[in-house]
N, C-alpha and C positions, 0 to 999 in steps of 0.2 A: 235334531229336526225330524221331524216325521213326515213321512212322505208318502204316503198312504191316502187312497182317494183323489190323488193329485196323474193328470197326467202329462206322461212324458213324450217325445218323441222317438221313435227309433234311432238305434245307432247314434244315439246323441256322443258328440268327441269324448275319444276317454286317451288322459295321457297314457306316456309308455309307463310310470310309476302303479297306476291304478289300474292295469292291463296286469300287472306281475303278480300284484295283489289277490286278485280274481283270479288269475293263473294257481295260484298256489292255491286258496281255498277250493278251487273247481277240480282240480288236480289229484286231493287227498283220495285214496284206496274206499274207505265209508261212503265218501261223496256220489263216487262215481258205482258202487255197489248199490246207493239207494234211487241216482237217476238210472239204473237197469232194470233195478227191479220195481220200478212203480211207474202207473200208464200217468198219472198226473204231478209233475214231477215242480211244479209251479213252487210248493212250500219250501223245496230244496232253495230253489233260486233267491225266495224271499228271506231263509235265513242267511244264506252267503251276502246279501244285503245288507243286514243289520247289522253283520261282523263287517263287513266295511265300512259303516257309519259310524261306527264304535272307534275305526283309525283315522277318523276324520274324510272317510271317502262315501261322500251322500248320494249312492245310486238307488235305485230299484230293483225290484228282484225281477221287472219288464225288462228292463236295462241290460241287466245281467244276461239274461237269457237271450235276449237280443244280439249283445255283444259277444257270446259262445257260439250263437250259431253263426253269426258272419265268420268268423275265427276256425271254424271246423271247414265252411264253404271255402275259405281262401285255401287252408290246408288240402282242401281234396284236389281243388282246381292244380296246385303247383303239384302234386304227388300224380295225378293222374296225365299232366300235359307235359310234365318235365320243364315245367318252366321257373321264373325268377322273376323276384320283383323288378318292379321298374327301376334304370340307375343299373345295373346288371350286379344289385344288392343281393344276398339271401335274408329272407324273411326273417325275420330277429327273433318270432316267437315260433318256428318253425319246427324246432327240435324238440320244442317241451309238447307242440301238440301232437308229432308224431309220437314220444317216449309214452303219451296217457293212451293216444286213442288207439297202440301197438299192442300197450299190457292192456288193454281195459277188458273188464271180467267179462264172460259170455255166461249169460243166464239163459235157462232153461226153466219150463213149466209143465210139471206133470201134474195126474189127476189118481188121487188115491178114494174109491169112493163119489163122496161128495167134495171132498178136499179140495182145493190147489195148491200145487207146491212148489217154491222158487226154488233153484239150487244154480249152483256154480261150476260149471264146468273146466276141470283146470289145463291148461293148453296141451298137457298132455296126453289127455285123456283124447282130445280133439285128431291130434297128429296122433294116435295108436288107432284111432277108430275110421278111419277112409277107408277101409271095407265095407262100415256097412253106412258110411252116411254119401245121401248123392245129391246131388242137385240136377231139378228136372223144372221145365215150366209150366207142370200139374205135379203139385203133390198131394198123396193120399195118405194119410194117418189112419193108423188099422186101431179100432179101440176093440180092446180086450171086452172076452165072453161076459157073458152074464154067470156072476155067483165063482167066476175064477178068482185064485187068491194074486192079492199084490206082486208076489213073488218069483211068479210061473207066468206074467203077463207083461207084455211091451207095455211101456208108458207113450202118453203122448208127451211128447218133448215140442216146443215152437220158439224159435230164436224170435223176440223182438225186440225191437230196436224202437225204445220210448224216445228219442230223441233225432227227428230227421230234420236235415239243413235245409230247409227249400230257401223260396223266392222271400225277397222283403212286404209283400205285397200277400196279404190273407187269403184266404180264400174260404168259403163256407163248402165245396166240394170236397170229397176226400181224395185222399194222395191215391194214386195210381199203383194196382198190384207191384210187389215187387219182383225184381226177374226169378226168384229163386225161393224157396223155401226148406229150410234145412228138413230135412226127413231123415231118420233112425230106424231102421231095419234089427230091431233087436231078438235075440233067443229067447224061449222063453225060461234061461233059467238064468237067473241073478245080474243081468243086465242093470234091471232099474234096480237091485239094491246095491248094485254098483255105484250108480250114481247117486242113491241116496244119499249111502253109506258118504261117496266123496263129498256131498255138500254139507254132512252134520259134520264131517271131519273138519270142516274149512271155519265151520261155528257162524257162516254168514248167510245160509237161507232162511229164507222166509215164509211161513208158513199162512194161505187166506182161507177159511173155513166163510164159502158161500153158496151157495146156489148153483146148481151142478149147469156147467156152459153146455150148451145146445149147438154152439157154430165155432169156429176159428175164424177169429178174426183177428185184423191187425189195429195196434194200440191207434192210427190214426180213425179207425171205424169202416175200412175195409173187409169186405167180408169174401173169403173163397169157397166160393159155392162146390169146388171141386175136395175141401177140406172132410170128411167124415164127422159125424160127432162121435163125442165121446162116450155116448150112453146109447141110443139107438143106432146109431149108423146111418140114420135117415136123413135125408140133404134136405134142408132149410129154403125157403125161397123167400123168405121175407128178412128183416134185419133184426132179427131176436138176438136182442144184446140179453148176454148174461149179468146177472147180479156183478160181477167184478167190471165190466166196464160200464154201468147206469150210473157212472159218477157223472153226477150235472156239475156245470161250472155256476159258481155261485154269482149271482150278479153283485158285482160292486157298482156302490157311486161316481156318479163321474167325476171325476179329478183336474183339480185347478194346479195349474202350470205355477209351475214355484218360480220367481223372479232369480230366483239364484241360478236356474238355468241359462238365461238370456246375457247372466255376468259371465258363467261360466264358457258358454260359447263365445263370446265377445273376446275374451280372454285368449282360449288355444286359436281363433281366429285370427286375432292379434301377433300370439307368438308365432304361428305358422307363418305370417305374415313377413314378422320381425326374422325367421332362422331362412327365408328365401333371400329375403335385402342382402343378409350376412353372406351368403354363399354368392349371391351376385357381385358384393364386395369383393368380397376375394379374388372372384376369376380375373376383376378390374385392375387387383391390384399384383396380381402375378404375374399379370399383362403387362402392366405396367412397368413394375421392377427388371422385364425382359427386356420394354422399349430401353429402359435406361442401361441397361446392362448392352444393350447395343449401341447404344450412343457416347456410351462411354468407351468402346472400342474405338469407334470411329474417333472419338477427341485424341484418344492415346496414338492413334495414326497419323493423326494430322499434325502431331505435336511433335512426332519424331520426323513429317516431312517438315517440319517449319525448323529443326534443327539440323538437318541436311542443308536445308538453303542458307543459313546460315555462316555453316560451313563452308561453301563455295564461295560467300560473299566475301567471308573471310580470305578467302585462299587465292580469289580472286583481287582483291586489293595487296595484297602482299605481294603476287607475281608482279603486276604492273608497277609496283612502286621499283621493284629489285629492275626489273627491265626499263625504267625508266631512268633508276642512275646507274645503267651500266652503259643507255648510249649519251647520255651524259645533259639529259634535259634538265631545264630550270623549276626551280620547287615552284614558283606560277605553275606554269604547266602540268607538273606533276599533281598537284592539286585538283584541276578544272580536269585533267582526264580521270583521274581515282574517282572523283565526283561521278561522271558520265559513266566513267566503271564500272561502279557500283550501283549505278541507275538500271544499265544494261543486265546487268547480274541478276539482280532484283526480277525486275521483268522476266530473265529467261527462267528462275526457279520457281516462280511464284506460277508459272503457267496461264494458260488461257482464261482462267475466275477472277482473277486479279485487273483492274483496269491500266489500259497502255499510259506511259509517263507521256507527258507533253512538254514541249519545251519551248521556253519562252525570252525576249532580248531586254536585256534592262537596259538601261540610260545610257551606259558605254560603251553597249553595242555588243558585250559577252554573252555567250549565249550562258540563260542558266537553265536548268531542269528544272522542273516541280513536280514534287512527287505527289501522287493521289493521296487522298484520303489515308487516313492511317487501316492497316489491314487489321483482319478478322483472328483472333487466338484461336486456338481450337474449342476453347469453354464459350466460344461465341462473345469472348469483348473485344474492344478494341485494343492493339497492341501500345499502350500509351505512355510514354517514358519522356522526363527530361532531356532536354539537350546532350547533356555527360552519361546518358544512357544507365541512370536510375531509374528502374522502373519503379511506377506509385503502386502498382495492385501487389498487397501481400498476401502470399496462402489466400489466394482468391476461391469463395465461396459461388457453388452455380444452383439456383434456383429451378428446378423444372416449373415453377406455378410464375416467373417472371418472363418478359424478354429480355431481350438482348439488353436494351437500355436498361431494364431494371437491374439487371445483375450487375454492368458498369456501376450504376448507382451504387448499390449497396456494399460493392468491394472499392469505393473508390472515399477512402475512409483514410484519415491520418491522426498525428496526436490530439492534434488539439479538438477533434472530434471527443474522439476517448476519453482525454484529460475534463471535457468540460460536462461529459454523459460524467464520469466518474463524482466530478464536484457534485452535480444536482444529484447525485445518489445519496451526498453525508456532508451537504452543506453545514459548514461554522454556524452555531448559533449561541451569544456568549451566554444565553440561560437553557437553552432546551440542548444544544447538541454541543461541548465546548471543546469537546475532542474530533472533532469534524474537520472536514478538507478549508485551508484557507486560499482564497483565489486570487493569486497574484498572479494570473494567466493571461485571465480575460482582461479586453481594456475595455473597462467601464470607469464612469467616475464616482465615487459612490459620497462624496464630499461636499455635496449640495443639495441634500433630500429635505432640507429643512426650506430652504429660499424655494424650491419649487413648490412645495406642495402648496405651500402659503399663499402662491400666486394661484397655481392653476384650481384653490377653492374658492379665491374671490368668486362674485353673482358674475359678472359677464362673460367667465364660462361656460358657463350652463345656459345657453341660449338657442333652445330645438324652434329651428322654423321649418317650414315643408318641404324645402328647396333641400333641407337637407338628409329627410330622408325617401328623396328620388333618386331615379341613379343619376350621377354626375358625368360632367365631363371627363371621358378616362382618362387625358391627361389632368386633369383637378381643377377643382371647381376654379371660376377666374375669381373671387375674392381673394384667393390663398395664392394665386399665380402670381395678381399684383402685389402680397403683400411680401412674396419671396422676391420679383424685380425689387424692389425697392430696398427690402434687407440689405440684397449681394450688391444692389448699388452705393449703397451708403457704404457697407465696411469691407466690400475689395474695392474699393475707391474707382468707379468705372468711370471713364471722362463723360461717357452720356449714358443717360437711363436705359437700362436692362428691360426691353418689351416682354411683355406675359404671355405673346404670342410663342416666345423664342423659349418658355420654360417649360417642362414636364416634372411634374408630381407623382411619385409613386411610392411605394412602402419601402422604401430601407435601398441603402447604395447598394448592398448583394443586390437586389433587382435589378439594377440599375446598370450594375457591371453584368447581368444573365442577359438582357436585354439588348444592351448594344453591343455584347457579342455577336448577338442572335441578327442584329439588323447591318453590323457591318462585316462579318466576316461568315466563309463557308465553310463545311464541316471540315476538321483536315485541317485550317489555315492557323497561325500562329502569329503571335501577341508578343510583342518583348517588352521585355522587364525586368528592372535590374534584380539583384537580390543584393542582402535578404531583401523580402517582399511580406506584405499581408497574406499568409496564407492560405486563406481562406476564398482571396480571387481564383484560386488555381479551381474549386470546386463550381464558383460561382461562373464561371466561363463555361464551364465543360458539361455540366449537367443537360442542360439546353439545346447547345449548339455544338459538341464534339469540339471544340476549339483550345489547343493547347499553348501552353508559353514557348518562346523562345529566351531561354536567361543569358542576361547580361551580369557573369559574375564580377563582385567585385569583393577585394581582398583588405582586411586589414592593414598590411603591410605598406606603406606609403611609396609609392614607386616616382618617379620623374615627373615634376611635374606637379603632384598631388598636395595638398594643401593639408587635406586630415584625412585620416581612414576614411573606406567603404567609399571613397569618390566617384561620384558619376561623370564622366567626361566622354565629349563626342568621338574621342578615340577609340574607346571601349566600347560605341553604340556601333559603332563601325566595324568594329572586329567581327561583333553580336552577327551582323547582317553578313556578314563576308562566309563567317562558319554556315550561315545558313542556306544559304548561294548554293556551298559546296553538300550539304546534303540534300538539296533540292526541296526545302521547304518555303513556303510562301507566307511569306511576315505580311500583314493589313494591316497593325493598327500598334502602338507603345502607349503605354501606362506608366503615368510618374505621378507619384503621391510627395505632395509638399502642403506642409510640412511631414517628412518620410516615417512612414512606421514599417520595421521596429526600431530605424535608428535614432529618429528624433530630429536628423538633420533637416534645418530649412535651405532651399537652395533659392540662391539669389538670381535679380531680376536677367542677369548677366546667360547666367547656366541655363536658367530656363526658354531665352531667346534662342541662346546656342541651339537647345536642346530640340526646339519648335522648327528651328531652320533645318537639322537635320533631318526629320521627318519630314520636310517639303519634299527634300530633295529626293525622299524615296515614294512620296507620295502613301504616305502612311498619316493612319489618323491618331492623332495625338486623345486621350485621355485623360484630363490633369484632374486629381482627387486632392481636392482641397478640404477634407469632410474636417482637419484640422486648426481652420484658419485663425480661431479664435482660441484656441488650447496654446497660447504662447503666453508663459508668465517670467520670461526673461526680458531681452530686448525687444519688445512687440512691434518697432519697427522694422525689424531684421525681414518681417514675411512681405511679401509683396505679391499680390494676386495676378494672374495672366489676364486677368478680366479688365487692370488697370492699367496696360501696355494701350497706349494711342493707335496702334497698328498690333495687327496678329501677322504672321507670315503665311499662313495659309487658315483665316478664318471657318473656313467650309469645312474642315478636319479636323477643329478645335474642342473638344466638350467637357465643359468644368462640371465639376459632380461636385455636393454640398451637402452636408446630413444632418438631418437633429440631434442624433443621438449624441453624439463626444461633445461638441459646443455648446452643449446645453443640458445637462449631465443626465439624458432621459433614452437608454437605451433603449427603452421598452414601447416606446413612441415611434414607432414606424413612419419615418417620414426622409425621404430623398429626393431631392431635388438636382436638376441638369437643364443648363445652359447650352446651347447652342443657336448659330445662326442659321445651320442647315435643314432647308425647311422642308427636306425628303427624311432625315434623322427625325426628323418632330414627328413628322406624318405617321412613319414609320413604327414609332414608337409609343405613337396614342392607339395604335393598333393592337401591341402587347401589351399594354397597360389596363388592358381589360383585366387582365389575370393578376394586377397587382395594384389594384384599387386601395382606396386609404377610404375609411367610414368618415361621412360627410359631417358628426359631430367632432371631431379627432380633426380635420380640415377646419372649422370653423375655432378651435380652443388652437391649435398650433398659429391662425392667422392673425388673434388677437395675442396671442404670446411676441408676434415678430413686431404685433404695431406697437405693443408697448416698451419704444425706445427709453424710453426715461427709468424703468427698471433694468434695461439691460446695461444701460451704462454706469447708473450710477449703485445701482445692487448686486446681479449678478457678477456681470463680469469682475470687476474690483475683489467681491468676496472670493469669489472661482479661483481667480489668478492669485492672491494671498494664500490660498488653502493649498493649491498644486503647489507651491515654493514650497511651502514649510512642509508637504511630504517629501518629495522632492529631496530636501535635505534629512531629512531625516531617513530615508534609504542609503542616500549617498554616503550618510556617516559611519552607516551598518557597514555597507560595502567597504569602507575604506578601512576600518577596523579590522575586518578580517582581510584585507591585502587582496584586494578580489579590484582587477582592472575594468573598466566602465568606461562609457563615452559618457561627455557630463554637455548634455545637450539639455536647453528648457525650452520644449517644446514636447506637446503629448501627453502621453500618460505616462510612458514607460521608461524602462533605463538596461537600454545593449549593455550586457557585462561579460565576460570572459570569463570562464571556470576550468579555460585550460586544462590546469596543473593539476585537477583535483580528477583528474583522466588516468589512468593507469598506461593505457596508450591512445596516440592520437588518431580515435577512428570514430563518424559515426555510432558503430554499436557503443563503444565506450559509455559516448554522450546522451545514447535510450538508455543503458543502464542507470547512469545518474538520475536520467528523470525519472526512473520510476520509480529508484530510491528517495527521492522529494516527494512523492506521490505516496507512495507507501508510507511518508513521513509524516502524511496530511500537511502538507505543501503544494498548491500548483502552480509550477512556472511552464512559461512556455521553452523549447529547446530550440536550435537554430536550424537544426534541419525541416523540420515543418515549414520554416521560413524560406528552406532552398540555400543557407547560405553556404558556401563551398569551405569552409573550416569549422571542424569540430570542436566544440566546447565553448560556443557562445549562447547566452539564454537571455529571454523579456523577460522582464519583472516589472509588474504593474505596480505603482506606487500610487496612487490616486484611491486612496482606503483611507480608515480611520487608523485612527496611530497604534490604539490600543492592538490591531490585528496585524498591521506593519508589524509592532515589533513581538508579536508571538510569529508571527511567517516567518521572518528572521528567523528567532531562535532555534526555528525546529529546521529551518535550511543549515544554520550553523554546525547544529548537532548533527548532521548527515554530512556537511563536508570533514569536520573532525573525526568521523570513521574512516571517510575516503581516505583523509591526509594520512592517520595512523596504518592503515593497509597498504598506503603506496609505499612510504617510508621502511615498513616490515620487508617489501618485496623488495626494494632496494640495499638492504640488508643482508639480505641472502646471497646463499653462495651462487645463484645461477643470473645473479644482478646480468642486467644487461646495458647498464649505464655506459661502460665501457665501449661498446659498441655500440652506439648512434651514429647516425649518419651525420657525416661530414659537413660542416654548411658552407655558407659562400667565403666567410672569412676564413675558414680553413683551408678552402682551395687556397686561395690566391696568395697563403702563406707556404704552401708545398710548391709556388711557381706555376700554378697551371691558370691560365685566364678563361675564364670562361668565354664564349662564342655568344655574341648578343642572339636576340632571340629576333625569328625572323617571322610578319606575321602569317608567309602563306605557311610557311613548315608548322606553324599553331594550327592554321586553318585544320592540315592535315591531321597532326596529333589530335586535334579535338575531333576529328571524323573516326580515327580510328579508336578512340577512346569510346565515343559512343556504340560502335559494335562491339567492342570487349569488353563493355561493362553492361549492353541491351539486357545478354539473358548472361546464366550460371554455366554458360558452357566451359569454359575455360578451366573453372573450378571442378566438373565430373570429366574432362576430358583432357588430360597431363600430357607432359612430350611422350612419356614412358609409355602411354597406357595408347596414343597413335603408333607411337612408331613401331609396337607391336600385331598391330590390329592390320597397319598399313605400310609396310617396311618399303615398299617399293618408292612407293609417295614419299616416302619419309627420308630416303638415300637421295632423290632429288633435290628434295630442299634442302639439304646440306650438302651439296653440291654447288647450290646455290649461293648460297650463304656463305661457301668459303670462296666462292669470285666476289 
């Protein structure tokens, strides 16, 4: 590009790359020899120019020169003030420009004749001659006689300095005398062939044959009138330039601004821009990594005070229990003061940030505690744990860009989260993916995609009128209200029509269960419910409203009384509430799903009265989840709806929840529906219903789904309940084959089965390993702890699939228990079997003579209190008898003092 006639600005940006560049050609020993020795030094700069444009660096040789003398100005300013750049940096080109402008040659001008002659004076020469050279602020150059020879006469010699740094800003005036002029005092014998001699030896002076100078003057066109000439001696009063300085400056064209400038400025503007953001980043974020490096101290302080109080809580229920049977009180009492105990404990370790317990009288006039709100972890969640004191947060993850609630969210994560993210990762597809995950996890029905679609593309679907896209009633539109009274009136057989006033519409029973958490319970309060349970209520309670379960376990094992496994009875609702008393939690409201998932049991009109009375008497609100009622393809009279009882026992605290998705095999159809007569719960709840609105066409295709009774009886339903049997049996037959125990319930989707055996031992962990070995097997089942059930090795398996995938899920579950089986079998094989050693059971007692002691329920109450503090956190497991009774020998010779009265 040629840049020539164009012009530029001053000082236009030059990187540091194209500064080094310029530094090295400006630099060279010739360069700086020929900007000494010539007053117009311009053509230099222009060729350092084009050797730049040659490396792709398009300046000027205005540019150039431009940019040397800012670069010598900044160098004199720091060499002369002793100063540093800004940032308390040193100047980066500082040392290259002191090493050039340190060596740089000193020319000299004498006069031979007519002659001028440049020569080179080498620093030696300089530092041997300070005798005769002076500096004065008049000096006088003596010119040699007339007709004397070269050799026998002083020269004139004149330092000039063709290159001075002034101001950015021109000027047509000449520069100002300088303070000093070198002057040379020479002999007259061989002085100047002295210096001649040194400069022809150096091979770099220059020699100009012109017109004999008349004045001394300096290269800017100052003239010292105090200088002699070199020929007469006779001082000058006017500005008689000699032949060597009447160089005229040639006039150039004016020159057009090359657009590439405007890029290029735009550019290091830009990056200058961009390397300030980057440096501001950083400080932010050093800042940063410190706040957290402080916050992390503080968590790790508060985690080791949250394990000291603990400690006392502990140590504190343990005294009072030993003091309590040594003056010989009754486990009642023992119970209700451990309770109080531990109230009191609480309170004193937790200190003055923690809110005071209060205490409040239930119905028989005992006083019970209630404990606050559940407290703060140090990661800032809340401390949230089952009843038996599992905690749900694993390896909890803390967010600095969330709050508090968000981090509970996002650590408040279990299997069937994972297991169902994992599915939609490598979903079965039997032509695109046929190695993919098969979902026998989830309960969907997948067994009737052909009967829906067929209906829901009939024309009186697709019917947009205006009303439906305005916004609706939050609790839903009343077309859909009355056409759900009418449903639940016809098939839970209600003695009188279900009012549309009395109904709420919103997107899916999880809403529905997020909701009236939110409307009937406080942050802190607890929910009972038996297990197993849906596990996914546990998330859909707590997100919202902080509101936790209280589980009602119930056991395989048939005890007194029990009719078939996993029974619910009001004895056990009773226990539930008693344990709860004693740890001073406040139960509102019980959840009972009938027909039950995961177990499939329907409970009769009988249990569920029972069940409704119980909850009067504490004045709890009943939840009955009937989202099942129509998924029974056994005895279908076996179900019977609360809705169809003549009398409720406490109507006001009753509310049946209904869903589209399982009775109608349309998961994807967000649609939940709830009953109640309480008209503060409706109010209530058309108030949250904002946030979980249903799209007014989806309202209008669900409402003509529910009017068309004559498909559901004589199409769907019948097809439904024929397809559910014959999977149904067809898991069941898988199951029985491999000798795999089941409850053989028909009701649901699913089938509770026992994988005990295929445990190496009976724990939890055992039972995540199995699943993840089905999971790894591209199998998904569900496992029974996700469900909360208190024995390991029970799992869902959803059977409501097509056959073809049934029985590939099968075969790859089969082929993961035949490793287990084969592995368990090796271990039992080996010499460190432990077969031998199991624990004793009840029939073995009672053959060694010893009877056992019935079970008493306040000494449960107790054991389940103290179970929940030894299993809250991992203390017990980092902190042994051995590794106290070292640390605290004193304390530790007490309680065995103790312990042996």
């Amino acid at each position: 590009m040629d840049f020539r006639g164009k012009k530029y600005e001053r000082g236009s940006n030059w990187s540091d790359p194209e500064v080094v560049e310029l530094l090295q050609l400006w630099a060279d020993e010739s360069v700086q020899m020929e900007l000494e020795s010539c007053l117009r030094n311009q053509h230099v700069f222009n060729r350092i120019a084009e050797v730049l444009r040659e490396k792709g660096i398009h300046r000027t040789g205005d540019q150039c020169r431009e940019k040397i003398k800012k670069m010598k100005l900044e160098y004199r300013r720091i060499k002369d003030n002793n100063k540093i750049c800004r940032g308390g940096r040193t100047w980066k080109f500082f040392e290259v420009m002191d090493r050039v402008l340190s060596n740089r040659p000193n020319i000299c001008y004498s006069t031979v004749g007519n002659t001028v002659i440049t020569q080179q004076i080498p620093p030696g020469v300089l530092a041997a001659g300070e005798g005769y050279i002076h500096h004065h602020h008049h000096h006088h150059l003596t010119s040699p006689p007339h007709g004397m020879s070269h050799s026998h006469h002083p020269q004139e010699l004149m330092d000039i300095k063709c290159e001075e740094v002034d101001s950015d800003e021109r000027s047509e005036t000449p520069e100002p005398p300088p303070s000093h002029v070198l002057q040379q005092g020479v002999d007259d014998h061989g002085m100047d062939g002295s210096l001649l001699e040194g400069g022809h030896h150096d091979g770099s002076p220059a020699i100009r044959v012109d017109a004999p100078a008349e004045n001394t003057i300096s290269p800017s066109g100052y003239i010292d009138p105090n200088v002699g000439s070199t020929s007469s001696g006779m001082r000058t009063s006017g500005p008689a330039f000699s032949a060597l300085h009447r160089l005229r400056r040639k006039r150039k064209p004016p020159r057009v601004k090359d657009p590439l400038d405007d890029v290029l400025l735009k550019f290091l503007t830009a990056q200058r821009v961009v390397e300030e953001r980057f440096l501001q980043m950083e400080e932010r974020r050093m800042q940063r990594d410190m706040e957290l490096e402080d916050r992390r101290m503080q968590l790790e302080q508060r985690r080791m005070e949250l394990e000291r109080e603990h400690e006392y809580r502990m140590f504190t229920i343990f005294a009072q229990m030993v003091n309590a049977l040594r003056h010989g009180g009754s486990l009642q009492t023992l119970g209700l003061d451990l309770s109080q105990a531990f109230s009191q404990a609480s309170g004193q370790a937790t200190g003055a940030g923690d809110a005071p317990s209060s205490a409040s009288t239930s119905k028989n006039g005992s006083s019970r505690v209630v404990q606050p709100p559940s407290k703060s972890l140090p990661n800032g969640r809340r401390d949230v744990s089952d009843v038996e004191g599992n905690p749900i947060f694993q390896q909890p993850e803390f967010s600095i860009y969330l709050s508090k609630r968000g981090n509970e969210i996002i650590n408040f994560c279990g299997k069937l989260q994972e297991g169902f993210a994992a599915y939609h990762a490598d979903k079965h597809d039997e032509d695109k993916n046929p190695n993919g995950i098969i979902n026998l996890g989830t309960a969907e029905n997948k067994l009737c995609f052909d009967l829906l679609s067929k209906r829901l593309m009939q024309t009186d679907m697709y019917q947009i009128e205006p009303s439906l896209l305005e916004y609706p009633d939050w609790k839903g539109h009343e077309f859909l209200r009355v056409e759900v009274g009418r449903f639940l009136t016809y098939y839970c057989k209600a003695p009188v029509p279900l009012q549309p006033d009395n109904i709420v519409v919103i997107n899916g029973c999880g809403s529905l269960f997020s909701a009236l958490s939110a409307v009937l319970c406080d942050p802190g309060d607890r929910i009972l419910l038996p297990t197993p349970y849906y596990g996914v209520i546990k998330f859909d309670i707590f997100f919202y409203s902080a509101v936790n379960l209280q589980f009602v376990h119930l056991e395989s094992k048939m005890t007194d009384g029990d009719t078939r496994p996993f029974q619910l009875t009001v004895g056990k609702l009773e226990k539930s509430m008693q344990i709860a008393q004693l740890q001073g939690t406040r139960v509102t409201a019980m959840i009972l799903t009938n027909p039950h998932n995961p177990l499939g049991d329907i409970y009769s009109a009988t249990e569920m009265k029972e069940f409704l009375e119980f909850a009067k008497r504490y004045k709890l609100h009943v939840i009955v989840d009937e989202v099942y009622m129509l998924t029974v393809f056994g005895d279908v009279g076996s179900f019977q709806s609360v809705l169809s009882f003549d009398r409720l026992p406490d109507p006001m605290r009753t509310h049946v929840m209904w869903g589209f998705s399982k009775d109608f095999a349309a998961s994807g159809i967000r649609v939940g529906t709830l009953y109640t007569e309480n008209t503060d719960v409706i109010s209530a709840l058309g108030q949250l219903s904002y946030f979980h609105g249903i799209p007014g066409p989806t309202q209008h295709m669900v409402a003509q789904l529910l009017r068309d009774r004559d498909w559901i009886n004589q199409v769907f339903l019948p097809t439904n309940r024929a397809r559910l049997k014959t999977a149904h049996k067809c898991l069941t037959n898988e199951l029985t084959a491999m000798g795999i125990p089941f409850l053989n319930q028909h009701a649901g989707l699913f089938i509770w089965a026992d994988f005990k055996k295929y445990l190496k031992n009976p724990t939890f962990e055992e039972e995540t390993k199995l699943w993840k070995r089905f999971l790894n097997n591209k199998i998904l089942v569900s496992n029974g702890k996700t469900f909360g059930c208190c024995e390991p090795g029970w799992f869902r398996i959803i059977f409501a699939d097509k056959t073809y995938r049934l029985q590939l899920g099968m075969h790859r579950l089969r082929k993961v228990l035949e490793e287990e089986d084969s592995e368990i079998q090796s271990i039992e094989k080996g010499p460190n079997s432990d077969a031998e050693n199991r624990t004793k059971t009840a029939e073995d007692v009672k053959e060694d003579g010893v009877q056992p002691s019935p079970p008493d329920p306040a000494l449960d109450g107790l054991i389940g209190l103290l179970r929940q503090q030894i299993r809250s956190t991992d203390w017990l497991q980092r902190n042994t008898a051995e590794q106290f009774a070292q640390e605290n020998p004193e304390v530790y010779e007490v309680f065995c003092k103790l312990a042996e009265k």
